[in-house]
C-alpha positions, 0 to 999 in steps of 0.5 A: 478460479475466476476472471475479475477486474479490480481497480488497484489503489494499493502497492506496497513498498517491496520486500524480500521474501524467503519463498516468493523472493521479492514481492508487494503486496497489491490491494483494490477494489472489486467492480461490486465495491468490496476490498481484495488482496492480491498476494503474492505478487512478482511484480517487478519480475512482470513484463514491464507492459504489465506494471500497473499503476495505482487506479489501473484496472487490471484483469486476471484470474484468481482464486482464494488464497488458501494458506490466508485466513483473512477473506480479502485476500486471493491469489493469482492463478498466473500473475504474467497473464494479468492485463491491464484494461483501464484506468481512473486517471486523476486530472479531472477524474477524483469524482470517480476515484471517490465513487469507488473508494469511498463506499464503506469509510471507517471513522472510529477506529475501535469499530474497524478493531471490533470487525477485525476481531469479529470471528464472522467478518475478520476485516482485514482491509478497508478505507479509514478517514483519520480525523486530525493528523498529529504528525508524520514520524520516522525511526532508523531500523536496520539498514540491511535485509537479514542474513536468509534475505540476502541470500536470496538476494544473492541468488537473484543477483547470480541466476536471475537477468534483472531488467534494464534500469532496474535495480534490486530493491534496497530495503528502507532504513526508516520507518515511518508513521502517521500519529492521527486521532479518530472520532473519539479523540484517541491519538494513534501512531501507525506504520505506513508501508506505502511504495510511494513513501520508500521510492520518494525517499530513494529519490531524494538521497539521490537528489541530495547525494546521500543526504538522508536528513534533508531527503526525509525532510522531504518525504515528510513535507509531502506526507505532512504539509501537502497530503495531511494538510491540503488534501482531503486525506484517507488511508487504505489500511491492511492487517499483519496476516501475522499479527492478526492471528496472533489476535494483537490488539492493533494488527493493522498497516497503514498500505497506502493513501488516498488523497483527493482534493478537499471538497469545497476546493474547485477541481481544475483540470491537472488537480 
C-alpha cells in the first residue's frame, strides 16, 4: 500500500455494475508522468466534498489491483478517504496541463496496438494525438440496463439514501464515436466513453424537452466544431480489461479528451 498524488484527467461515463454496482472508471497522471488507473471507484457514493473534477490532484492510498492484468491499473485501498489537495485550473494554466499530459504522445496508432500487444509493456493507457478527424458519429443501442442491472438498480433505489439532487445514473441510449486518421493515414472509428459526452447529452434532452435529435446535434457541435476543429485535440485512450485479453485487434477506448488552445492561438486569461 502506497499514499500517491495523481492528477486526474479522465472520468468516464458511469455504469452499473453487478458487483461494485455503480461505478467510473478514473485515470490520471502520477506526479513521475506515468498513467494510472483507478478502479473501482463509487464515485457518486463519495461525500460530495470528495468529487473531484478533472485536473484536481487527489491523494490517496493504493495498491495494485490484483484481478487486472493491465500495469496501469491499482485500486484504492478506502476510496472515502481520498482527499482532494490541488488542482490545474484552465484560465491561464494549459501550459501546466501540457507539461504533464503531454510527456509521452502516440501519433501512430499501430505503434500504441504493437505496446499494447507487447507481453513485456502491455500498454493499456496513454495520450494519442489523431491527425485529422474525419467525424463525430452516434448509433442507438439499447435504451435500458440489462435485466441484472436493473436489479441492482432496484436495490439501490430500496436500500441506498440517494443524495439530494441526485439522481440514479440513466444509461445512455447513444453511442458515440470519433472517426480520425493517424500519421499513416488509415481512417479509425473509435468509441468514446467520456462523462462529459453523456452528462451534456442529458442536459440538452432536458433543455430541448426530450428532444433527442437536436440534443445530439449539440453534443456533436461540441465534440465536432469546437473540440476537433478550434482546439489542439488529443485523446486519452483506455483498453477493454475484456478485450484486451481476449488479444482483440483494437481493445482500446477513447476515455476522455484533452483540448488546450492551439499553440499559435494567444492564451488570454478565461482560454
Amino acid at each position: 500500500m502506497a499514499k500517491k498524488k495523481v492528477l486526474i484527467t479522465v472520468k468516464t461515463y458511469p455504469v452499473v455494475s453487478i458487483k461494485y454496482r455503480e461505478l467510473v472508471c478514473t485515470a490520471g497522471f502520477l506526479e513521475d508522468g506515468s498513467m494510472i488507473r483507478l478502479y473501482p471507484v463509487p464515485f457518486r457514493k463519495l461525500p460530495y466534498e470528495k468529487w473531484y473534477q478533472k485536473f484536481d490532484w487527489i491523494e490517496l492510498d493504493i495498491v495494485r489491483n490484483t484481478t487486472d492484468f493491465r500495469p496501469e491499473s491499482y485500486r484504492p485501498t478506502n476510496p472515502m478517504e481520498i482527499k482532494i489537495v490541488d488542482s490545474i485550473p484552465a484560465r491561464g494554466h494549459w501550459e501546466a496541463r501540457r507539461k504533464i499530459v503531454l510527456g509521452n504522445v502516440y501519433n501512430n496508432f499501430e505503434v500504441l496496438l504493437t505496446a499494447c500487444k507487447d507481453k513485456q509493456k502491455k500498454t493499456s493507457l496513454a495520450v494519442f494525438k489523431p491527425t485529422q478527424i474525419k467525424d463525430f458519429t452516434f448509433e442507438p443501442t439499447e435504451r435500458e440496463w440489462n435485466a441484472d442491472q436493473k436489479a441492482v438498480m432496484q436495490q439501490l433505489n430500496l436500500f441506498e439514501k440517494v443524495k439530494e439532487g441526485q439522481q440514479l445514473i440513466k444509461k445512455l441510449p447513444y453511442i458515440f464515436r470519433y472517426k480520425f486518421t493517424d500519421i499513416t493515414g488509415k481512417v479509425r472509428e473509435i468509441m468514446i466513453e467520456d462523462w462529459e459526452v453523456g452528462a451534456l447529452f442529458w442536459k440538452m434532452v432536458k433543455k430541448y424537452k426530450g428532444n433527442e435529435a437536436r440534443a445530439i446535434e449539440d453534443v456533436k457541435k461540441k465534440f465536432l466544431d469546437d473540440l476537433a476543429r478550434k482546439k489542439d485535440l488529443y485523446f486519452f485512450v483506455g483498453t477493454s480489461l475484456e478485450f484486451q485479453a481476449k488479444n482483440a485487434p483494437n481493445p482500446f477506448l477513447i476515455i476522455g479528451v484533452f483540448y488546450p488552445p492551439v499553440k499559435n492561438q494567444l492564451e488570454l486569461p478565461g482560454v
